[in-house]
N, C-alpha and C positions, 0 to 999 in steps of 0.2 A: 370212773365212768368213761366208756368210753365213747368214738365219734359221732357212730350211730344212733349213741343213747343220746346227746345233746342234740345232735340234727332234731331229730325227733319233735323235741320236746317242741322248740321252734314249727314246724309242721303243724302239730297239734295246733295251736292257737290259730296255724291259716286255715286248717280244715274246718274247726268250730264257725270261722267268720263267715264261712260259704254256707253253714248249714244255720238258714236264716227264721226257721219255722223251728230249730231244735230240737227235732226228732231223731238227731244220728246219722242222719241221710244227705248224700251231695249228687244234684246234676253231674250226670258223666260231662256235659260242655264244659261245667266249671272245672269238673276234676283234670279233662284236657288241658284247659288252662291253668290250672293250679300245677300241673305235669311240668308240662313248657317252663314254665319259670322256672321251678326246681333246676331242672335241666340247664337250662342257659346260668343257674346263679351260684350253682357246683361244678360247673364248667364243666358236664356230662356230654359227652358226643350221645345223639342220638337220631332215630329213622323219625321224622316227621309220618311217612307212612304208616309204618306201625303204630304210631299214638291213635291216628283216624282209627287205622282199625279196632283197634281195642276199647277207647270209646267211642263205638259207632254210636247212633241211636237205636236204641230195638227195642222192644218189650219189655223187657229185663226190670225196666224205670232206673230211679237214681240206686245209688251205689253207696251203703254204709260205709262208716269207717272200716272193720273187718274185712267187708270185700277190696277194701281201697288198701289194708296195708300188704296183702303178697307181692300187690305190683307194686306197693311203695318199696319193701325189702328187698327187691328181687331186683328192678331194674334202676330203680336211683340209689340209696342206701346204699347197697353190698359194690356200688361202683363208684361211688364217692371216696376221695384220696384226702389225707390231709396234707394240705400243703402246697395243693394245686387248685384253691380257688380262695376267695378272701370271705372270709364264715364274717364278718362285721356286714357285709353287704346281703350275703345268706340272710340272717338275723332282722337284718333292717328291712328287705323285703316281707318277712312274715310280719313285723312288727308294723307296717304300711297297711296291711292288708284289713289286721286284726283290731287297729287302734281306732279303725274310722267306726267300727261297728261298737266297741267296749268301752275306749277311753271316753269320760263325757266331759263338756266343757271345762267344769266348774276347776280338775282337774291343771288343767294350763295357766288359767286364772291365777292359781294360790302359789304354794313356792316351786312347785317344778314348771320346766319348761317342757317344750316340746324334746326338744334334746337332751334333756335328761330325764326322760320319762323315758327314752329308747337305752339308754347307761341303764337306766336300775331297772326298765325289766331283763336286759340282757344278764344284771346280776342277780336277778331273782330267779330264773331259769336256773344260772349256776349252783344257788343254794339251794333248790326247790328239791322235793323229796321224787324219788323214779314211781310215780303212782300219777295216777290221773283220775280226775280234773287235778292239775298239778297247786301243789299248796307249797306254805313255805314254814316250817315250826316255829316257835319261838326261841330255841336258843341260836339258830343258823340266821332268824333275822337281827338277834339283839346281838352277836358276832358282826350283822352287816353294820348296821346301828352305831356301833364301836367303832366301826373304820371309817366311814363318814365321819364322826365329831371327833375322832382323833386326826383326818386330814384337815377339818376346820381349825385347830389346836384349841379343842375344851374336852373337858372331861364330859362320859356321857349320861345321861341322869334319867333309868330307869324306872321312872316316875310316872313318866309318863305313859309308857307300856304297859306298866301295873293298872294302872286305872282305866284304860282302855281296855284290858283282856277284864275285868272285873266287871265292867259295864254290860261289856258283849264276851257270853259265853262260848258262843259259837266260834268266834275266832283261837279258843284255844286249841282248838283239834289243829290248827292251820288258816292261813291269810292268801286267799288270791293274790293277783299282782295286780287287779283292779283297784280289790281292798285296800291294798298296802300303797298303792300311788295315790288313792285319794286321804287315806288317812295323815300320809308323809305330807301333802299338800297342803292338808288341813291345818298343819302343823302338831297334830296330835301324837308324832310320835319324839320328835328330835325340840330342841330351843336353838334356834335359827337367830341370829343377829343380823346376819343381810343373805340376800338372795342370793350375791356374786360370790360369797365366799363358800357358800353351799355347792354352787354351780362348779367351781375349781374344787371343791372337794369329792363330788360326786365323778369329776375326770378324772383326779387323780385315783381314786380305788378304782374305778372303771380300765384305768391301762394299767396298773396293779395285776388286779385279779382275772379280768377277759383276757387280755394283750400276754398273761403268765410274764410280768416285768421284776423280776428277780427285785433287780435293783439296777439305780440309776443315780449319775452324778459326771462330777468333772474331774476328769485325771489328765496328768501330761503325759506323751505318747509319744516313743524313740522311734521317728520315724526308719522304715527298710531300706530307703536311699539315700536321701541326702543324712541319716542321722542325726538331723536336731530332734531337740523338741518340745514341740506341742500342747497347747490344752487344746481337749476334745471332750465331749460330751458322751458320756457313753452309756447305753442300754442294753442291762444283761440280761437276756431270754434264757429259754430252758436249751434251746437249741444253736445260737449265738451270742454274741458280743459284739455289737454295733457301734460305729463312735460315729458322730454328729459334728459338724463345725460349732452349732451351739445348741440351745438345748430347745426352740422351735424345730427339729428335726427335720427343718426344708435342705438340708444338701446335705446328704451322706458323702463319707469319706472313705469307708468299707467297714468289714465284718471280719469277724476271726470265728469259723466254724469251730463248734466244741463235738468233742466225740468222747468215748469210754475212754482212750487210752490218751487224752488230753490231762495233762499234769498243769497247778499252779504251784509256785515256788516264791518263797521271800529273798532277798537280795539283797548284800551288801553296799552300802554307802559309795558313791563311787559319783567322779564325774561333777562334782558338785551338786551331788542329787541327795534327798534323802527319802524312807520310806519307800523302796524300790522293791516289786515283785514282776515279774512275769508269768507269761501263760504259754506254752509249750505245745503244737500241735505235729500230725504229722507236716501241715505246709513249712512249717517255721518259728520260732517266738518271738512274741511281743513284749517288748518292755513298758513298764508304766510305772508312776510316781504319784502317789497319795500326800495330801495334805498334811496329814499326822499317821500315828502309830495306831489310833482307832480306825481311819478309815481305810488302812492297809487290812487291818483283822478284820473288819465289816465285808472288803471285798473278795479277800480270800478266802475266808469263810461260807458265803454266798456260790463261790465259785466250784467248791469243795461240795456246797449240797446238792447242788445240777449234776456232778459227777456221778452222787451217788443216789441218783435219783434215774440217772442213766443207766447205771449198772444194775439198778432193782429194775430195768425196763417201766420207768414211770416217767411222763412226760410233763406232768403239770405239778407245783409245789402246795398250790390250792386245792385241787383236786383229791391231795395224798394228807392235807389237813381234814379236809372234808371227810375222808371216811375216816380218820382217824377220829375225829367229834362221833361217826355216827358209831363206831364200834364202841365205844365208852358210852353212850346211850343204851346200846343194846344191852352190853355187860349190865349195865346198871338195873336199865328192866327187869334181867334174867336174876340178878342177885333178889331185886324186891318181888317179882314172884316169887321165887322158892321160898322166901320168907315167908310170904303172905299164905301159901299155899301146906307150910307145918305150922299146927295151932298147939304141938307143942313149946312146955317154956323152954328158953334158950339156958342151955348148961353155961356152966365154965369153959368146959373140954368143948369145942368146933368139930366137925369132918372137915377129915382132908381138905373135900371138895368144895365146902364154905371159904377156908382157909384160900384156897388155891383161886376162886374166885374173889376174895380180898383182897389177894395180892396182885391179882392180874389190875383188880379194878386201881388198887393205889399205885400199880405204877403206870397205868394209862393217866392218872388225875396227876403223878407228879412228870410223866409227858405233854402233856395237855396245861402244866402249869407251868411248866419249862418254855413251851411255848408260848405260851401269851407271856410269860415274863421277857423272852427274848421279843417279841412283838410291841411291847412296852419300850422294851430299849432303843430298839427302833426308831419306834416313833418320838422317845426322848429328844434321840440323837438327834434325827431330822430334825426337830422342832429345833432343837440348839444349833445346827446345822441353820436352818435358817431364820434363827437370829442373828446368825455370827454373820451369814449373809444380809441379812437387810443392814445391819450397821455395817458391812463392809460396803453395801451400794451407798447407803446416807454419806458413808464416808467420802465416796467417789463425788456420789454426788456433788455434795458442799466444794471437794473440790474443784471438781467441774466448773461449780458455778462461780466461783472465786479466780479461777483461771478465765471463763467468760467474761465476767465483768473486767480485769484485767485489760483482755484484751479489746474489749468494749471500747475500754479509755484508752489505750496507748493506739490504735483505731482511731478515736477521736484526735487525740492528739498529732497521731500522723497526719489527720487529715487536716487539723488548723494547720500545720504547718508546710503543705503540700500546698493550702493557699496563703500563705505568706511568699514563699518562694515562688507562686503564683505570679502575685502583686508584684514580688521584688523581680522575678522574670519579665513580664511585661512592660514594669519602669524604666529595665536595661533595654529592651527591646525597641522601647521610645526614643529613649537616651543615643540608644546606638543609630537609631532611625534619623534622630536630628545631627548626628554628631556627621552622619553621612550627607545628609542636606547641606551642613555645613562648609564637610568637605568637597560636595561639589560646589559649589559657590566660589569658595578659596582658589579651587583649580581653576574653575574657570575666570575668576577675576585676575589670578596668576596668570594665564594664558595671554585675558587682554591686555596684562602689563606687559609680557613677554614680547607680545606684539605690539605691543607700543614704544617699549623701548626701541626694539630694531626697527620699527620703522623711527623713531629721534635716530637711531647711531648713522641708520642708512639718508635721514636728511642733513646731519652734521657730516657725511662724509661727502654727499653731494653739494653741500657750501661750501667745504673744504676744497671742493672741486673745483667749484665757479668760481673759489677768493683767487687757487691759484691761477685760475686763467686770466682771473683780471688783473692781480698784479702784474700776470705776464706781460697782458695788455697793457697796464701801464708804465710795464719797464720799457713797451717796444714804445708808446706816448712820447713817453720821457728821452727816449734817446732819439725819437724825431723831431719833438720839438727843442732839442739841444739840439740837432742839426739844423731847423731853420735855423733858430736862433744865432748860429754863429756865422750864416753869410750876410745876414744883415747889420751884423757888427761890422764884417769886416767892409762892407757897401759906404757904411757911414764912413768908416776909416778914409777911403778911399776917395771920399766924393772930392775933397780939396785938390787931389794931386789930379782929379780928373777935369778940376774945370782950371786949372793951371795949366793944363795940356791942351785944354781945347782952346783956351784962348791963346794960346801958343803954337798952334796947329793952326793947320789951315782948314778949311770951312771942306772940306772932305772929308775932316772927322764928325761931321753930323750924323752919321748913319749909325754909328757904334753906340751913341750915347744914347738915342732913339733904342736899341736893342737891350740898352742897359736897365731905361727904365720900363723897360714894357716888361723888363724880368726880373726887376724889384716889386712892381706889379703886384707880379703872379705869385715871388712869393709871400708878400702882404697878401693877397688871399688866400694863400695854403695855409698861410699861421693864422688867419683868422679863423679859415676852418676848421684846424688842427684845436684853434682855442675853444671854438661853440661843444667841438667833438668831443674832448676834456671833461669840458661843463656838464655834458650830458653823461659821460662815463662814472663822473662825480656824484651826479642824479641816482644814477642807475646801482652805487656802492654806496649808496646812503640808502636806500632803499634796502638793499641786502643788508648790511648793517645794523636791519631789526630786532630788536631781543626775541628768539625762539622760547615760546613758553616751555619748558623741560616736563614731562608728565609725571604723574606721583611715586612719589621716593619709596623704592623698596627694598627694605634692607637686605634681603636674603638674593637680589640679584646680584649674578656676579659682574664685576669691574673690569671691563677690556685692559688686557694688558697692554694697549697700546699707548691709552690714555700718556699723554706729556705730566702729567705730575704725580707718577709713580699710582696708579690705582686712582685718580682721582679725576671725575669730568669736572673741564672746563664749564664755570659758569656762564651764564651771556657776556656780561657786564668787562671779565675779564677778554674775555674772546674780541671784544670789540676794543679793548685799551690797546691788547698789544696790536692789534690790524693797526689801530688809528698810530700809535707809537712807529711800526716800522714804515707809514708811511710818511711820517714829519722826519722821519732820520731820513728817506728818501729823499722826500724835498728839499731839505737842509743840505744836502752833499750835493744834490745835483741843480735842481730846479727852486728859481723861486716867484712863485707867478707874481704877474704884474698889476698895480694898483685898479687894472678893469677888471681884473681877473679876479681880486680878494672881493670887489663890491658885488661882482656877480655872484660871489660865495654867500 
């Protein structure tokens, strides 16, 4: 069938929806707009002008189908391209148009949805017979029938079909796609376990059989530059070979156009690879790598029938089933009239031409059986194919979750121990915090020993200072009052020899002796001054003399080297023996005061 004949069909169902009285006949406004759409949904360049003109209003009244199809053949049709607009939005548009007026509630209610009430009329269209009002027979639906419950993986139970055509006669001539959406709904054709598994199997034959998807699956893929490779997801059309990053088909990765003189080839072991074929164009080849040795034959196989599907100038693999069912129907017809229509008995001996019709007909039924048994395998596969898949997810899975939980707890665990080191961080941080308080305190109490010592060293070196002036003072004391001290000795010595002179002299020496005592006198009052002065110097070194409290002993200061006892300070106690010591060895050698002089002490 070809573009025009599918467009069509599509068409048909918008034009019925327009003609609302059922007589066959459409307003030229609606046909204008029925136009327009065409137009913009085949992607037709056209004159707005022109449309007006042609459906003006005039006289004429509405416009039957008949009058409606030259301009439908003539100006949309025979200008419509495949390839250059998207026939799913074509489709959905008439299916919009036609569903508000035919499809009725009760419909969406049962097991189709909206969305797949637009899937299976698009594939009732496809199976539907080129006659109108379009119908659908019953071996082309119990074919659809099949491919839905083998997408759901059950076998499919003709049971129910039987007693439905039994019930209602009229459906065996053929089933509208009304019929067949509300009966499918009703569940009177298929046994349905859940709605969702329907709904994914009604997608998958849907981009099966519209979409012409050869086949589809995950191969690894030698990339053209950098050479590794890859799994990708790939979907083989009658026309390419698309690969996917996964199999939601949101980011294409590219296509490998196939043509007539496109070769597939099997491939040796290599690289660490196994199960290797490639696909050969004029751009370049692709390498790829299968799972097993079946699904190396499944893809090459596949790949081999698009070729020669090419080379018969055939573009769709459904389509070339399609009339293949319907030529083996015909055959079969034409075999039971001719029978029906000789009411002679049937010999032994045949003609040729019964013959020649037998044999065409058993080898269409052992192609047709050839088919459905490879259609069978198929869907084996798949099905085994995704068994092997769900238990290779369950598998991931569990370990997924095994590795979660995992890490769940060593997680946990990191984190008790993120706060323990917490805790034990914070302790040091106390610890170091006091140990610092501590050591300013240290420093500064060191400091005020520091300074307290030096100010003791610098007031031990200023007594040191005063002792020596005073001693000095009292070596110059001592050696003054050794000098009075010895002209009064020598006064007394002298006083006999001087009053033996004077009385021996004559009275002229009264004037000398007169001078002599006025200067014994004077110095009895030097030496008494000299003695109070002493007394008071005495005072004055008894005073200094005091024990200096020494401030607290710190082991870690150092010991002036100057110290008189090798590293060691003078005590008070000592400091004051030996003063007191060299000053009685003073007194002892030179001076020894006199008994006013100790009571004054």
């Amino acid at each position: 069938m070809d573009l025009q004949s599918e467009l069509l069909k599509s068409i048909w169902y918008a034009f019925t929806s327009l003609d609302v009285e059922q007589s066959g006949k459409v307003s030229k406004s609606q046909l204008k707009v029925l136009s327009h759409n065409l137009y913009t949904a085949l992607n037709i360049p056209h004159d707005p002008v022109a449309l007006e003109e042609h459906f003006k209003d005039n006289d004429n009244g509405p416009v039957s189908n008949q009058g409606y199809m030259p301009y439908l053949n003539k100006y949309i049709l025979a200008k419509a391209t495949e390839g250059t607009f998207n026939k799913e939005t074509f489709d959905e548009l008439c299916w919009t148009m036609t569903s508000k007026k035919n499809c009725k509630p009760s419909i969406y209610q049962g097991l189709c949805s909206q969305r797949d009430c637009f899937k299976l009329f698009c594939l009732f269209n496809l199976l539907s017979e080129d006659c109108y009002p379009l119908v659908i027979i019953q071996p082309e639906l119990e074919y659809l029938l099949k491919k839905i419950s083998s997408a759901m993986s059950q076998e499919w139970d003709g049971t129910l079909l039987e007693e439905l055509l039994s019930q209602h006669a009229a459906l065996q001539e053929g089933m509208s796609v009304w019929e067949f959406l509300e009966h499918l709904s009703a569940f009177r054709l298929l046994h349905v376990e859940s709605n969702e598994a329907f709904s994914l199997a009604v997608d998958d034959v849907f981009m099966e059989m519209y979409h012409n998807i050869i086949k589809k699956g995950y191969l690894l893929k030698k990339g053209h530059v950098r050479r590794n490779w890859q799994e990708r997801w790939f979907v083989l059309k009658p026309s390419n070979l698309s690969y996917y990053v996964s199999e939601d088909l949101k980011e294409k990765k590219g296509e490998i156009l196939l043509e007539e003189n496109s070769v597939v080839e099997n491939l040796p072991d290599r690289e660490g690879r196994r199960c290797l074929f490639c696909v050969k164009t004029l751009v370049g080849t692709c390498e790829m790598s299968a799972s097993d040795m079946k699904q190396r034959v499944d893809w090459v196989q596949a790949m081999q029938t698009i070729f020669r599907l090419k080379a018969e100038g055939k573009s769709s693999l459904h389509q070339e089933l399609k009339l293949s069912r319907r030529k083996q129907r015909e055959t079969l017809q034409r075999s039971q009239s001719n029978q029906s229509s000789h009411n002679e008995p049937i010999s032994d001996e045949k003609p040729p031409s019964v013959l020649e019709q037998q044999g065409e007909t058993e080898s269409l039924e052992q192609h047709i059986e050839s088919v459905i048994q490879k259609q069978k395998e198929v869907e084996e596969k798949r099905k085994e194919e995704e068994k092997q898949e769900r238990e290779k997810q369950q598998a991931v899975r569990k370990d997924l979750e095994r590795q979660l939980e995992e890490a769940n707890l060593a997680k946990e665990q990191m984190a008790a121990t993120l706060t323990e080191m917490e805790k034990e961080v914070q302790h040091h941080k106390k610890r170091i915090h006091e140990l610092e308080l501590t050591q300013q305190k240290l420093e500064e109490a060191l400091n005020i020993q520091i300074h307290a010592r030096l100010e003791e060293d610098r007031v031990h070196q200023e007594l040191e200072r005063q002792l020596a002036e005073e001693q000095q003072k009292f070596a110059e004391l001592l050696l003054l009052q050794s000098q009075l001290e010895t002209p009064a000795v020598r006064s007394q010595d002298e006083v006999p020899v001087l009053g033996t002179t004077s009385t021996a002299t004559s009275p002229n020496n009264e004037q000398p002796e007169e001078s002599i005592q006025h200067n014994t006198e004077r110095e009895l009052g030097n030496q008494s001054t000299a003695t109070l002065m002493l007394k008071q110097w005495k005072i004055q070194l008894n005073h200094l003399m005091k024990p200096i409290k020494p401030g607290d002993k710190i082991e870690h200061l150092p010991v002036k080297p100057s110290c008189p006892r090798k590293g060691q300070a003078l005590t008070s106690t000592e400091f004051i023996t030996k003063v007191q010591t060299g000053i009685v060895q003073e007194k002892g050698n030179v001076y020894n005061p006199s008994p006013l002089q100790e009571e004054e002490e």
